[in-house]
C-alpha positions in Angstrom: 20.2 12.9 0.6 18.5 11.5 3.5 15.1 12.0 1.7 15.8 10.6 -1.6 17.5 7.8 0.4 14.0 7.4 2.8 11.8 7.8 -0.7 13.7 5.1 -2.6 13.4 2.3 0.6 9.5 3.3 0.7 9.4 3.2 -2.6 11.1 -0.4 -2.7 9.1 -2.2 0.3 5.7 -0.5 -1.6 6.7 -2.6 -4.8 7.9 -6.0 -2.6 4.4 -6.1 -0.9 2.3 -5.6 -4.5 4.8 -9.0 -5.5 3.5 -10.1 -2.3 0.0 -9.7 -2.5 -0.1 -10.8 -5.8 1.6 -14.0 -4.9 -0.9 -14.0 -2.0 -4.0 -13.7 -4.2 -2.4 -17.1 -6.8 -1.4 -18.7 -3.6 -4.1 -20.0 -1.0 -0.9 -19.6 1.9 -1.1 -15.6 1.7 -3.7 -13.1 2.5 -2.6 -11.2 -0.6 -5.4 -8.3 -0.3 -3.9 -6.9 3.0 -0.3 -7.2 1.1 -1.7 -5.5 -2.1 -3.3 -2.4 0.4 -0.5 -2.0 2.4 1.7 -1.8 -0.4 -0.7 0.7 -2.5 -0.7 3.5 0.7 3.1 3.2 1.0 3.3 4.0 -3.1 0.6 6.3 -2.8 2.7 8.4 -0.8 4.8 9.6 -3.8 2.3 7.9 -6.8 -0.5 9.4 -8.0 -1.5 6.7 -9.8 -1.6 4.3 -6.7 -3.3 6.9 -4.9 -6.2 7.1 -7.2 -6.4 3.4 -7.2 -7.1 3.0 -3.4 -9.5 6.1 -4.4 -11.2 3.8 -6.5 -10.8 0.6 -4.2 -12.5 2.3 -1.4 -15.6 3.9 -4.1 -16.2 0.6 -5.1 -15.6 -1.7 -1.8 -16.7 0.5 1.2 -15.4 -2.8 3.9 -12.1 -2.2 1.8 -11.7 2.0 2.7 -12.5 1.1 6.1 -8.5 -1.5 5.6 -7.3 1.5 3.2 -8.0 4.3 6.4 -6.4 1.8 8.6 -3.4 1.0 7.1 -2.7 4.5 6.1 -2.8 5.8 9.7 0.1 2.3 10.5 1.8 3.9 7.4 1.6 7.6 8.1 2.4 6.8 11.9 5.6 4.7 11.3 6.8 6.4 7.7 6.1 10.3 9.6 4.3 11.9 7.2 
């Protein structure tokens, strides 16, 4: 119980900071890219689709792996996995 509970809240903050990030990338007030990473490693955690998107991201826009590698070690450090 304690895991679906744990997958569900990742699950949820994942989704708030893509609405974040996109609202961050329309609005000049929010650093939306950071938002929009951040959120794609904590989906990408039970997604595979998010987790071939950073895939992509970071074959594309090498400055943007080096944010991806970051943030998933903050992510994989505070989620425990």
């Amino acid at each position: 119980m304690a895991k679906h509970i744990k997958r569900i809240s990742i699950q949820t903050v994942g989704f708030s900071m893509l609405l974040l990030g996109v609202a961050g990338v329309l609005l000049p007030l929010l650093n939306g890219i950071v938002f929009l990473i951040f959120g794609l490693v904590l989906l990408s955690l039970y997604s595979p689709l998010a987790k071939r998107i950073l895939r992509y991201l970071g074959s594309k826009h090498p400055k943007a792996e080096l944010l991806v590698v970051k943030v998933e070690g903050w992510v994989f450090k505070f989620v425990g996995e």
